[in-house]
N, C-alpha and C positions, 0 to 999 in steps of 0.2 A: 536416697530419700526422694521419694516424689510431692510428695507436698499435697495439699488438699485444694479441692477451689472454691467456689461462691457457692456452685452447686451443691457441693458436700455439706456444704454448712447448713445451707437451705432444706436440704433432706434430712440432718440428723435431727434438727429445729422442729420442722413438721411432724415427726414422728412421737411426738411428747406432747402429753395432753393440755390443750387450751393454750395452744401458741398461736400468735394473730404477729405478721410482720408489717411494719407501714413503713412505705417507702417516703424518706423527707425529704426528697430531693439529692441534697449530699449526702445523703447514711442513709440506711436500712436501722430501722429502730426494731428490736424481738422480745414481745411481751408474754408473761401468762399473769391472766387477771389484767389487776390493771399497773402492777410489776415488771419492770423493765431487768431482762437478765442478761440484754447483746446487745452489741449497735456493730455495726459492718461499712466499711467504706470501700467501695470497689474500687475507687482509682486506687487504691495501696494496698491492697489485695489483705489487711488488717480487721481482723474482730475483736470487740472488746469485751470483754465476760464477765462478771463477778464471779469471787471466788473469795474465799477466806484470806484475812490478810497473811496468814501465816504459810498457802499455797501459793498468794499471789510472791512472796517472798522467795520461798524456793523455786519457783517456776524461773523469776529472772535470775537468780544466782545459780542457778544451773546450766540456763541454754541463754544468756542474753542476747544473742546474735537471734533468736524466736519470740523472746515474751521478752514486753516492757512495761515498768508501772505504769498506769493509765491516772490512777486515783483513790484515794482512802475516803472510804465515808462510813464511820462508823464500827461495825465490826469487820466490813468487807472491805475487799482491796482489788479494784479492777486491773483487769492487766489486760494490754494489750499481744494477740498471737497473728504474726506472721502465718499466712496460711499455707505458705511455701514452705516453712520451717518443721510444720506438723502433716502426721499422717493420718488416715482418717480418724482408726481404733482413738487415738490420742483426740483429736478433737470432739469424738463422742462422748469420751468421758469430761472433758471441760464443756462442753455444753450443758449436758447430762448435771454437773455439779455446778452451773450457773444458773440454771430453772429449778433445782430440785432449792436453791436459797432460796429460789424467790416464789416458791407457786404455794397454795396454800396446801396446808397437811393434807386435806384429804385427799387431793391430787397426790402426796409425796404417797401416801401411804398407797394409796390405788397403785400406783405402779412400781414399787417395793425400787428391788436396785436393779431392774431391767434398763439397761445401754442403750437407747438406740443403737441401730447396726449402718 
């Protein structure tokens, strides 16, 4: 496994509509709207996603040496993904299903279950 980097992230992010990234200093903050679906820390090469709590579940009990819980809030459960531990396909579809939580329907609907690549 090669692992994925800041770049990758950054390009499967952009490719999904009405993503705006603000940089805070220490994180990368990744919106659509005015919904926050990432946050990225480059010094630990770590992303954080929403995700369903019952994915954020299996993600860490499958690979925990890759994804760890991050935080429960509500129905969603962020995890956090070692970007060294995933490859790209793999972190386009956790992108891919961290913006599709957070963007509003019209947007889900406009771009059906097209992946970034």
């Amino acid at each position: 496994m090669t692992g994925c980097s800041i770049a990758d992230l950054f390009e499967l992010a952009d490719q999904l509509p009405e993503v705006t990234r603000t940089d805070n200093g220490r994180y990368w903050r990744l919106t659509v709207g005015s919904q926050t679906f990432g946050y990225l820390w480059e010094p630990t090469r770590t992303v954080g996603l929403k995700q369903t709590i019952a994915e954020q579940l299996a993600l860490v009990t499958e690979r925990p040496e890759t994804f760890e819980v991050q935080f429960t809030s509500g129905a969603f459960g962020w995890v956090v993904v070692h970007l060294d531990g995933v490859e790209r396909d793999e972190l386009a579809e956790l992108t891919f299903e961290a913006w599709r939580l957070s963007a509003p329907a019209a947007e889900v609907d406009r771009r059906s279950d097209r992946l970034p690549t």
